[in-house]
N, C-alpha and C positions, 0 to 999 in steps of 0.2 A: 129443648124448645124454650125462648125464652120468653118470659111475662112480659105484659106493657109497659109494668112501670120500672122492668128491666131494660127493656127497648126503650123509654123515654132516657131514660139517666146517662144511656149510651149516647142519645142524641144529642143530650146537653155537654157530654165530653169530647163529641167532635166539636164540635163548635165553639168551646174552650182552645183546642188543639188548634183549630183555624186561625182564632182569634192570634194565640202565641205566631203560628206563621205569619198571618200576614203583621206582625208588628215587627221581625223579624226581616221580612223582604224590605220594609222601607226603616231599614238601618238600627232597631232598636236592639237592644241586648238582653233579649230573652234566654235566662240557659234552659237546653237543653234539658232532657232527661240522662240519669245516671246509665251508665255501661253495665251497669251489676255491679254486682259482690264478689269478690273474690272467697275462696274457704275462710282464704286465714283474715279477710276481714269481717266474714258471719263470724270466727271464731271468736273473734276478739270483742263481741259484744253482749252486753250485759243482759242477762236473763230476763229483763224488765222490758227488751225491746223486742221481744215476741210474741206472738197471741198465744202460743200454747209454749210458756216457759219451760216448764216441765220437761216435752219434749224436744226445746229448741227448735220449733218448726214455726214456720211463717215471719220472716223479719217484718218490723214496722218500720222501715225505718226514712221511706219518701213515699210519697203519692202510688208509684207502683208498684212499691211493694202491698203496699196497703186493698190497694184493686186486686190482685193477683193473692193476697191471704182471704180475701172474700168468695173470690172464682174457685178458690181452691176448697175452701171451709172442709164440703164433706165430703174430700176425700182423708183426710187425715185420722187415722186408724186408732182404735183401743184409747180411748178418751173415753170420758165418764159428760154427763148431762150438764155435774155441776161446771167443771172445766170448759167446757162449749161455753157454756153462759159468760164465766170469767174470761175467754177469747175473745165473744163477742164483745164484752164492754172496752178491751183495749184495743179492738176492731174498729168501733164507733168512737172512741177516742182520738185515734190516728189519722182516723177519716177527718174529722173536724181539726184536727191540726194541721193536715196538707191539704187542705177543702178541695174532698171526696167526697162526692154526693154519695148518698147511701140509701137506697128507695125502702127498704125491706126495715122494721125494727127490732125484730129478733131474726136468729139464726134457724129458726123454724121455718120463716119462710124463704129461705130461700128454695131453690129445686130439690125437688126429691128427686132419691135416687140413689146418692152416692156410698161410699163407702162404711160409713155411720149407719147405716138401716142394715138389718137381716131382711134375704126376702122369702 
């Protein structure tokens, strides 16, 4: 279930996404979002452009990546407190260099639930 100020952030990302289409329909050159990543080019990048180095999990490396390492946060396994925290700050980093709204200011709040918690 998500929070309002989860539902609000989503509503200001469609209406981003409108924005890029309709500039789009009357002839501007918006690009695009990327197709992925292929292995060998997650492989090929530098430890410093993931939220959890360590593990090489979660690239930063466009906008959706960066939305999809947040949605993901807690699922990502056997991590310690402090490493969460150093995630988030290159989480909230990434966000403000592809301007991703980011509602939540720690990684605390986002949803409980996931794979991080014993229950």
């Amino acid at each position: 279930m998500a929070t309002e100020r989860q539902k609000e952030a989503s509503r200001r990302n469609i209406v981003k996404a409108r924005q890029a289409q309709s500039a789009r329909a009357q002839g501007k050159n918006v690009p695009r979002q990327s197709q992925g990543m292929s292995t060998a080019e997650k492989d090929d990048l530098k430890d410093k452009e993931f939220a959890f180095p360590k593990e090489r999990k979660e690239p930063l490396t466009d906008a959706r990546h960066v939305r999809n390492a947040i949605a993901r946060f807690n699922q990502v396994e056997d991590v310690t407190d402090a490493e969460r925290d150093q995630a988030w700050k290159r989480i909230l980093a990434a966000a403000k260099r592809y301007d991703v709204e980011v509602s939540e200011s720690s990684w605390r709040d986002l949803a409980k639930g996931g794979k991080d918690r014993k229950r």
